[in-house]
C-alpha positions as CSV (number, residue, x, y, z in Angstrom):
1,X,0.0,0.0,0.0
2,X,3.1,2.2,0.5
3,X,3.8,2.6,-2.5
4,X,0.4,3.4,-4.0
5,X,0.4,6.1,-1.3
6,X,3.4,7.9,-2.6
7,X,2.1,8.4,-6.0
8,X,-1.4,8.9,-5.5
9,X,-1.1,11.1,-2.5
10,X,1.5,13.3,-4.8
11,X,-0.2,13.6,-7.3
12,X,-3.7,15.0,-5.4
13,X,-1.8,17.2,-4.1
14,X,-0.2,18.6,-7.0
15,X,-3.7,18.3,-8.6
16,X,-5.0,20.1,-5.9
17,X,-2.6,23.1,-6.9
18,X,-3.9,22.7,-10.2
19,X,-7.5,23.0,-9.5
20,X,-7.0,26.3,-7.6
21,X,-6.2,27.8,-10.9
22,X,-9.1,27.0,-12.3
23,X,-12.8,27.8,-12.6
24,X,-15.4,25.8,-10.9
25,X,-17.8,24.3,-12.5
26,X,-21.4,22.3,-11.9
27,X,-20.1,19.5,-10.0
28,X,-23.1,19.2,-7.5
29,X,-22.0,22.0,-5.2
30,X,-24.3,22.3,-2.0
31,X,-24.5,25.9,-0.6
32,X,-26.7,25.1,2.7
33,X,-24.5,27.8,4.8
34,X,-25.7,30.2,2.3
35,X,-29.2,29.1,3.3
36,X,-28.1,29.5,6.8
37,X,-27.3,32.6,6.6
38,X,-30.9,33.6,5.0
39,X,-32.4,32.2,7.3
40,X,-30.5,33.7,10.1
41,X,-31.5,36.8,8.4
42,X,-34.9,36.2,8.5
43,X,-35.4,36.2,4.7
44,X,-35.5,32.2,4.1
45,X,-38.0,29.2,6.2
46,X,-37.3,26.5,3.6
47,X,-39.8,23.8,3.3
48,X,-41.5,21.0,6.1
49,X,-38.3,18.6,4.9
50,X,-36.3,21.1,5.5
51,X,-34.1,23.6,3.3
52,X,-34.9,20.8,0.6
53,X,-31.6,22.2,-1.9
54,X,-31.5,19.5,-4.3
55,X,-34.5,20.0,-6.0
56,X,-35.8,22.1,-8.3
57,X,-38.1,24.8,-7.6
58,X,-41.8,25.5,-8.8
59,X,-42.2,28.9,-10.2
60,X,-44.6,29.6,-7.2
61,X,-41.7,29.1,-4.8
62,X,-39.6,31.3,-6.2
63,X,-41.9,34.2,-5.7
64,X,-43.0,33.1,-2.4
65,X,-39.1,33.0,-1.9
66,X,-38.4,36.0,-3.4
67,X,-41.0,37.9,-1.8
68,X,-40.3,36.4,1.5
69,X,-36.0,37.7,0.9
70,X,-37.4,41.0,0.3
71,X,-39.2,41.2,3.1
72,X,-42.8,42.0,2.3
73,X,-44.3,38.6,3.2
74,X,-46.0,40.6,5.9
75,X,-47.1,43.5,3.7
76,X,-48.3,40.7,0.8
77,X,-50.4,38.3,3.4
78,X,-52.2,41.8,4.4
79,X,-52.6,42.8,0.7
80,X,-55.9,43.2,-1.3
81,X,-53.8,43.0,-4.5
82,X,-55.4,40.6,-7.1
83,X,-54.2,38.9,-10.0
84,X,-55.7,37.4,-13.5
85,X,-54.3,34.0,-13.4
86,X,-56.9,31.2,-13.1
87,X,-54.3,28.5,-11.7
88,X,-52.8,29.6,-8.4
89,X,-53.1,27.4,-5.5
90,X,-54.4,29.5,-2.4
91,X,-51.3,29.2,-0.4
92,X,-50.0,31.3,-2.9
93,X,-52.4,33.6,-3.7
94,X,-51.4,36.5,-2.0
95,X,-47.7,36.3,-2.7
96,X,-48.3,36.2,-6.3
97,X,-50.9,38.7,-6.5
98,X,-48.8,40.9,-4.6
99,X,-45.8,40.3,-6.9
100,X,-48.2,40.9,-10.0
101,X,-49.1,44.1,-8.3
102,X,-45.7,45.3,-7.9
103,X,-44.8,44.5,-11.3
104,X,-42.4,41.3,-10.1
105,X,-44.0,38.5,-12.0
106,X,-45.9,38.8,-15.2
107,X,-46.8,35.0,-15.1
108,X,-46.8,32.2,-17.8
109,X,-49.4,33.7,-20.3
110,X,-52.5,36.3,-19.7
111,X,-54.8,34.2,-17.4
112,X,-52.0,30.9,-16.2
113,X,-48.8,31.5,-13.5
114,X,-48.5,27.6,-14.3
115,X,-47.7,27.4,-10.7
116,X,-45.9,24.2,-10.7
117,X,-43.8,25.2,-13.8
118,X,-40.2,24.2,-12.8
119,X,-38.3,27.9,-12.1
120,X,-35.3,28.2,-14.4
121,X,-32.3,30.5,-13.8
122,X,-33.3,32.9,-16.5
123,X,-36.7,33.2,-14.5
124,X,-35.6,33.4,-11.1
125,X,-32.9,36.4,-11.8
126,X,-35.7,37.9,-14.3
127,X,-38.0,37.7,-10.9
128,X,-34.7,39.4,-9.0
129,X,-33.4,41.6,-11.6
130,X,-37.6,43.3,-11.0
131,X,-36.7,43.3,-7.2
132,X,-33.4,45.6,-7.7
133,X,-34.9,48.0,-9.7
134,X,-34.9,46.9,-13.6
135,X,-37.5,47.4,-15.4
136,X,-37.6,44.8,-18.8
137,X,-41.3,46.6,-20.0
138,X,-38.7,49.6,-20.1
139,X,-36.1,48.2,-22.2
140,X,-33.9,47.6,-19.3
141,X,-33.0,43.9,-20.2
142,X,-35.1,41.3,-21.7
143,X,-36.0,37.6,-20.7
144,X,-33.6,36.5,-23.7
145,X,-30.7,38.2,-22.3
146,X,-31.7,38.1,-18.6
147,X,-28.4,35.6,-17.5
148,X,-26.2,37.7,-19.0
149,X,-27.8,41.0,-17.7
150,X,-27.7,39.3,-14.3
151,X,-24.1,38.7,-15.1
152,X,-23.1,42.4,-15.3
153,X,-25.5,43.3,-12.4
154,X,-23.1,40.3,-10.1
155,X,-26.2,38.5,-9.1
156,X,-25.5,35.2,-11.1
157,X,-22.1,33.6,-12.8
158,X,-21.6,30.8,-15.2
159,X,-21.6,28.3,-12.3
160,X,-25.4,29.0,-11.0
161,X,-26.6,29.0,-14.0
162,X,-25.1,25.9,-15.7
163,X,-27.2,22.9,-15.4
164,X,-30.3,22.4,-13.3
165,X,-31.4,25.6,-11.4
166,X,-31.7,24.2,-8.0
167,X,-33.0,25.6,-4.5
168,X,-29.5,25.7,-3.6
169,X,-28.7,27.7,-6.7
170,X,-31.8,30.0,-6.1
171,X,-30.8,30.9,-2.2
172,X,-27.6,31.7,-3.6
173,X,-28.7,33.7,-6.2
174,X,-30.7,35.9,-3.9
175,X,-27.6,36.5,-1.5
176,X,-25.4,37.8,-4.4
177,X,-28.5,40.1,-5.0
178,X,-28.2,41.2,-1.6
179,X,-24.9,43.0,-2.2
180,X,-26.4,44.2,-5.6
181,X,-26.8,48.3,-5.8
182,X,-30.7,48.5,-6.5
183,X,-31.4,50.5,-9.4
184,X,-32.0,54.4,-8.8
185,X,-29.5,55.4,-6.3
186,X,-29.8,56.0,-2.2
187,X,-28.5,52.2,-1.6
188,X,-25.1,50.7,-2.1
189,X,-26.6,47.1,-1.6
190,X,-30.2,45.9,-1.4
191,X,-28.9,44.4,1.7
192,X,-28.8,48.3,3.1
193,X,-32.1,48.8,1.7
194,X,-33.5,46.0,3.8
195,X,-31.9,47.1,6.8
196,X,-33.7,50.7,5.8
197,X,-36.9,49.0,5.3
198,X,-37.0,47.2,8.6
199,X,-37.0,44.0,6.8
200,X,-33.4,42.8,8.4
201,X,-32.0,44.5,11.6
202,X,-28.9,46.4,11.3
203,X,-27.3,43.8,13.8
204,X,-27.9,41.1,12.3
205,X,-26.9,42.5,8.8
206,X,-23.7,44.4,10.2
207,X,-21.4,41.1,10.0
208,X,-22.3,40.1,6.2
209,X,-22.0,44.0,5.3
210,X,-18.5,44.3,6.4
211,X,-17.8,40.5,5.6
212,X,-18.5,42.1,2.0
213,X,-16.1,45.1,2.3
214,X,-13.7,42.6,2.9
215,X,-14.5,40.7,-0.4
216,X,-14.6,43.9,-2.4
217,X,-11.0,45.1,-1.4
218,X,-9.8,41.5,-2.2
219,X,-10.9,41.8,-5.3
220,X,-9.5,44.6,-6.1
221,X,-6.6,43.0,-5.5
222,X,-7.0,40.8,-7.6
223,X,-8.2,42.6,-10.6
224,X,-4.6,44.6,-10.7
225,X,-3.4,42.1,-11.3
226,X,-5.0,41.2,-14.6
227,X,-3.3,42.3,-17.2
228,X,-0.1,41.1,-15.8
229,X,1.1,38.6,-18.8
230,X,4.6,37.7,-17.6
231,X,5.3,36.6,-13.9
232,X,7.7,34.6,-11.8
233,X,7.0,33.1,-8.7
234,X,8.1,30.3,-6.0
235,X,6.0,27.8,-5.2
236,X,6.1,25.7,-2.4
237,X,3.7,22.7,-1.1
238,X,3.4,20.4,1.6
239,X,1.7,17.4,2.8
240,X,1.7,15.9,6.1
241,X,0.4,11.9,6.7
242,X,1.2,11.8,9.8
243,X,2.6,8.4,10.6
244,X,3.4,7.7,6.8
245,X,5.4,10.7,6.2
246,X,5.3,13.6,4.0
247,X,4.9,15.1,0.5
248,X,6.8,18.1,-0.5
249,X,7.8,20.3,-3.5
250,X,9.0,23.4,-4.5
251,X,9.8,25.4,-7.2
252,X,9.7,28.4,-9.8
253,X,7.0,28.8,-12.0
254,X,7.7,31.7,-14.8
255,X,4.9,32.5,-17.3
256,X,5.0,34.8,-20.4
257,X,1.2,35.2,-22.3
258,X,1.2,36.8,-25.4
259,X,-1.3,36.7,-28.5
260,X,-0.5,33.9,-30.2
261,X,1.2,31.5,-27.4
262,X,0.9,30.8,-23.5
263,X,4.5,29.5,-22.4
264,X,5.6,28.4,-19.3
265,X,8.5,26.9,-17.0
266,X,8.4,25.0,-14.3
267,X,11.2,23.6,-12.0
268,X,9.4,21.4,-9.0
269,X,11.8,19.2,-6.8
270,X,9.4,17.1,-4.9
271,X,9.9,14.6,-1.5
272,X,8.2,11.8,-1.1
273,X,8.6,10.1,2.1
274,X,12.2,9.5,1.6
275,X,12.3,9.8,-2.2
276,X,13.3,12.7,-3.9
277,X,12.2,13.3,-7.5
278,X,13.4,16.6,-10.1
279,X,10.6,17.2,-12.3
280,X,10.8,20.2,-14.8
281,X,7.4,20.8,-17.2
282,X,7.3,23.2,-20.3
283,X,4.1,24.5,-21.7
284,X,4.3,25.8,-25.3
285,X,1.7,25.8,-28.2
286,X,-1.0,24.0,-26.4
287,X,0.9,21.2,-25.1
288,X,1.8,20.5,-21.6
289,X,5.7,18.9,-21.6
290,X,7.2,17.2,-18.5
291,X,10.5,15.4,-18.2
292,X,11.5,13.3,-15.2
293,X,13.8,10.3,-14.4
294,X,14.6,10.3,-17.9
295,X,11.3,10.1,-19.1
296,X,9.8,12.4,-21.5
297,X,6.1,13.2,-22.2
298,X,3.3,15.8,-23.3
299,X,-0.5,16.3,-23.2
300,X,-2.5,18.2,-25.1
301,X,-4.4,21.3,-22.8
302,X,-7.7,22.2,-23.6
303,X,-8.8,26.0,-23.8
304,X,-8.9,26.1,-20.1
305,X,-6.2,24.6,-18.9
306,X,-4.0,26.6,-21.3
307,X,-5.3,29.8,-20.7
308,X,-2.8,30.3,-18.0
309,X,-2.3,34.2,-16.3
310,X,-1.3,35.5,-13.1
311,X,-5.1,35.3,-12.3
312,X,-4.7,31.5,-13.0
313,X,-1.7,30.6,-11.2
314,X,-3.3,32.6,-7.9
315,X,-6.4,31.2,-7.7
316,X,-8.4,33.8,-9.2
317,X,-11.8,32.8,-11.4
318,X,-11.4,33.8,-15.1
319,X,-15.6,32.9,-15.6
320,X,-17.4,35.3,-17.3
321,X,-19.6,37.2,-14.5
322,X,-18.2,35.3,-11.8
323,X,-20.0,37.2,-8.8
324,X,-18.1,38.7,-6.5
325,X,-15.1,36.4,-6.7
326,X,-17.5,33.3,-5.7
327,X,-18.1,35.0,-2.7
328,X,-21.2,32.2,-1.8
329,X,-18.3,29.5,-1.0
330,X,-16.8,31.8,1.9
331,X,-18.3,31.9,5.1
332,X,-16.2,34.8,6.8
333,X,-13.0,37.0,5.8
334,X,-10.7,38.9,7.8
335,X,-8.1,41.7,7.8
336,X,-5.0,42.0,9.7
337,X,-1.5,42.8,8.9
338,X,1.8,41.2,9.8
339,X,5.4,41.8,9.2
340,X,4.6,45.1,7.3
341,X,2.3,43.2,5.4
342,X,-1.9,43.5,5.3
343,X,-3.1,39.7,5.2
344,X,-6.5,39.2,3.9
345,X,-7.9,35.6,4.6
346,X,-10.8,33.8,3.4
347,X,-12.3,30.9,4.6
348,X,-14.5,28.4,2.6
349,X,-16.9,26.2,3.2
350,X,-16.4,22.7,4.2
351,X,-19.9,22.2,2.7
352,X,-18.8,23.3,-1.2
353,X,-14.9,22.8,-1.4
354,X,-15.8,18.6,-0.8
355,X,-17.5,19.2,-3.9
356,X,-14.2,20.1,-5.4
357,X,-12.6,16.3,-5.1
358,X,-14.6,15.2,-8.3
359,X,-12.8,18.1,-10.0
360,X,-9.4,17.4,-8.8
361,X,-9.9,13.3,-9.9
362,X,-11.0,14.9,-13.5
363,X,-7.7,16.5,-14.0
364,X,-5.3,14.6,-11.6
365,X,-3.2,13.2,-14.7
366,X,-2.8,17.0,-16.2
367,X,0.3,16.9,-13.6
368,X,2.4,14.6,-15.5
369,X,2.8,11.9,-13.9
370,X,1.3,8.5,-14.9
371,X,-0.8,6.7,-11.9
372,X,-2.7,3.7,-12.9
373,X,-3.2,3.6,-9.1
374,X,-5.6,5.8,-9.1
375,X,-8.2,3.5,-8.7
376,X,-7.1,3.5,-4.7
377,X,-8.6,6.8,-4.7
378,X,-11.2,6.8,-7.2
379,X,-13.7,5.5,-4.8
380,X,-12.7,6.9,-2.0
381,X,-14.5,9.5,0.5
382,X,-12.1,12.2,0.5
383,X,-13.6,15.2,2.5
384,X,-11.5,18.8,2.6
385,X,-12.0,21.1,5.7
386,X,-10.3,23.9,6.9
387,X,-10.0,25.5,3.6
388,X,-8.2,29.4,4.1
389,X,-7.0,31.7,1.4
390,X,-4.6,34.4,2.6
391,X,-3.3,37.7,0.5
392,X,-0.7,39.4,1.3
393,X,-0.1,42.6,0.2
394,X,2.5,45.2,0.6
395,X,2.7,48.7,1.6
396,X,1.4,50.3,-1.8
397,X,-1.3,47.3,-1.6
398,X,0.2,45.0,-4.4
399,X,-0.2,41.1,-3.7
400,X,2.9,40.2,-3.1
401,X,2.2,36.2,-1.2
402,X,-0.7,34.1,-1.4
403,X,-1.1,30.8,0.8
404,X,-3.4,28.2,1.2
405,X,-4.0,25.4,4.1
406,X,-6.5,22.7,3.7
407,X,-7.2,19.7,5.7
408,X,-7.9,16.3,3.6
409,X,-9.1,13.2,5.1
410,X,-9.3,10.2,3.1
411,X,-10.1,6.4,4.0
412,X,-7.7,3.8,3.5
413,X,-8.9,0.2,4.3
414,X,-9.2,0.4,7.7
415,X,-7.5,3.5,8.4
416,X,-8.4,7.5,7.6
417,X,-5.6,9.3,6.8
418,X,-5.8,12.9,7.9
419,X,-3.1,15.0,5.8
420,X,-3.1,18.7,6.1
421,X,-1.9,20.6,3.1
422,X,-0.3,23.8,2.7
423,X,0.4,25.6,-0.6
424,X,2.6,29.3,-1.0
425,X,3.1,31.4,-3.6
426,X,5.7,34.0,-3.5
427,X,5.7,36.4,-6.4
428,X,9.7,37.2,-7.2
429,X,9.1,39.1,-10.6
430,X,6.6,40.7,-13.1
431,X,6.7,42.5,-16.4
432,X,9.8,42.8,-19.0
433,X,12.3,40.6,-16.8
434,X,10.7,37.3,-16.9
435,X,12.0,35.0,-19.7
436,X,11.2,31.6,-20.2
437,X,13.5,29.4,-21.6
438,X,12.4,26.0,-23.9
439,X,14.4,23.0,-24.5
440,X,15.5,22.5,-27.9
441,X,14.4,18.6,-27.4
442,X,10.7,19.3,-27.5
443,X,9.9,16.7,-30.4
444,X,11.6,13.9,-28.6
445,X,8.6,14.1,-25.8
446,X,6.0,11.2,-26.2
447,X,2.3,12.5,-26.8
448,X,0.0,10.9,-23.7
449,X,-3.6,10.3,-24.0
């Protein structure tokens, strides 16, 4: 077993690197801390089983939910407001006459809500999109381009609405909204308005306000960073097992993005257990290279994978209309400074980054190294907790460090082995003097599947 721990813990771990430097996408994620938080709010019940996430919503939920987050479920159940459709049930009368009245919901056709009607994404920010302010009768946006509207207004990204639109994807929808500026001024966020309205007290809102501050500096932080094509940094990872020993590896990553090409160096010494192992791994014209022990090999990257920036090696989303820097996945942020330095830190949730492990076993082999042992932890339950994302920055507020801890736990036979994982990132160089320097033996490497 020892030694198909070497290789396959390695290479999770490297993979793990790998998949911070991507985008997420729909792998089942479950955002019941963002429900939480509603709820905590006062601006989300749920259902009798419950917060009942992994379902789809009927269209006459989402107004009940929607009106219920904006906090006129008291004003709507006094309401006389009246509606045309012939087919609501009379728990949901009120909510969607109200909503009709207020312009929210225009329903299916003239006379059916077609209650029952599954709620799709494009509906449910349509419903939201009304709620902020926008006005599609006024030209606004339409229901044909409502994602991407929602895109530009932060209240949806390419994640949420990939897929099926779930109750989990709704209740997450509807807290990006509350850090949306409704339309017309006088609010920063809708959460503000809420607080104005009486709908939320300022207590209770107080820790997610600031909690979004927090989120709003970081990414600033990291959009400075974006146009920043060449970059050298140091990279260093570690894994601990505990009473089976260690991972390790460190080493320089330098990256030069131009028009027509992505190409890259990298230089990793890695430690396993007792075994020490040099590998170095080129990319150039689509291809991945890597060359250790003697061995020589390349795989082709998809668009993704290749599209490598600063952004990508730190972490940062490159999704169109990615909200807030997936803000939904953090439950808290801080700000304090050490050594000269201001450190932000995020922490994610346990709930969502498990979610992650199914994207880490997609693109495991992407690190280069061949592991028909992966079967060991193919079917494996391997949960993350303890997930933080620190920034450093310096005095004139550049990123200067990131680092990442983590906490994997994954069963083996009769055993769980708990292996903590740390990852830095030390930028040493940007602009004109990074160079990256390709073998001349790039034709001798052997193309992978």
């Amino acid at each position: 077993m020892g030694k198909i721990l070497k290789k396959s813990f390695i290479s999770v771990s490297l993979a793990i690197i790998i998949v911070l430097s991507l985008t997420f996408s729909a792998f089942g994620a479950n955002f019941e801390h963002i429900a939480e938080e509603l709820r905590d709010l006062g601006l989300f019940r749920g259902t009798a089983a419950g917060f009942d996430l992994e379902r789809e919503p009927t269209r006459a939920e989402a107004v009940v939910m929607m009106i219920r987050f904006l906090g006129l479920e008291e004003a709507a159940q006094r309401s006389n407001a009246t509606h045309p459709f012939t087919d609501v049930p009379a728990w949901a009368d009120n909510y969607i006459a109200y909503a009709y009245q207020r312009g929210l919901t225009t329903g299916a056709t003239a006379t059916e809500f077609r209650p029952n009607g599954i709620c799709s994404a494009q509906m449910f920010v349509t419903f939201i999109l009304r709620a902020l302010g926008y006005d599609d009768s006024a030209g606004d946006f339409t229901f044909a381009n409502a994602i991407a509207f929602a895109k530009d207004v932060g209240i949806i990204d390419g994640f949420l609405a990939e897929g099926r639109f779930l109750r989990d994807d709704m209740v997450t929808v509807s807290f990006l909204a509350l850090n949306a500026a409704p339309r017309g001024g006088g609010y920063s966020s809708l959460l503000e308005r809420l607080v104005s309205d009486g709908a939320v007290t300022a207590g209770a809102a107080a820790p997610l306000l600031a909690r979004f501050a927090l989120f709003e500096e970081i990414v600033r932080i990291e959009n400075s960073l974006a146009d920043k094509t060449r970059f050298t940094a140091d990279v260093a990872m570690a894994v601990n097992m505990g009473l089976l020993g260690s991972v390790s590896a460190r080493g320089e990553v330098s990256v030069i993005v131009d028009d027509d090409d992505v190409v890259a160096e990298i230089d990793m010494r890695t430690r396993v257990l007792n075994e020490e192992r040099v590998i170095q791994s080129f990319v150039s014209g689509g291809y991945l290279y890597t060359q250790s022990e003697g061995e020589r090999t390349k795989v082709r990257l998809d668009a993704e994978l290749s599209d490598i920036n600063m952004e990508g090696l730190l972490g940062f989303s490159a999704m169109d209309g990615f909200a807030l820097n997936a803000s939904y996945f953090v439950t808290d942020a801080t700000r304090t400074t050490q050594g000269g330095r201001t450190v932000f830190t995020r922490y994610f949730a346990d709930s969502f980054m498990n979610t992650a492990m199914d994207m880490v076993m997609t693109i495991v082999g992407v690190v280069g190294l061949d592991m028909p042992e992966l079967g060991f932890l193919g079917g494996a339950d391997i949960s993350i907790s303890n997930v933080r994302l620190r920034y450093y920055t310096d005095a004139g507020g550049n990123l200067v460090r990131l680092a990442t801890s983590m906490r994997m736990a994954v069963p083996a036979g009769i055993l769980t082995i708990t292996a903590p994982l740390s990852l830095e990132i030390e930028i040493l160089a940007v602009g004109d003097d990074v160079t990256v320097t390709l073998p001349d033996n790039l034709g001798d490497f052997v193309l992978r599947d």
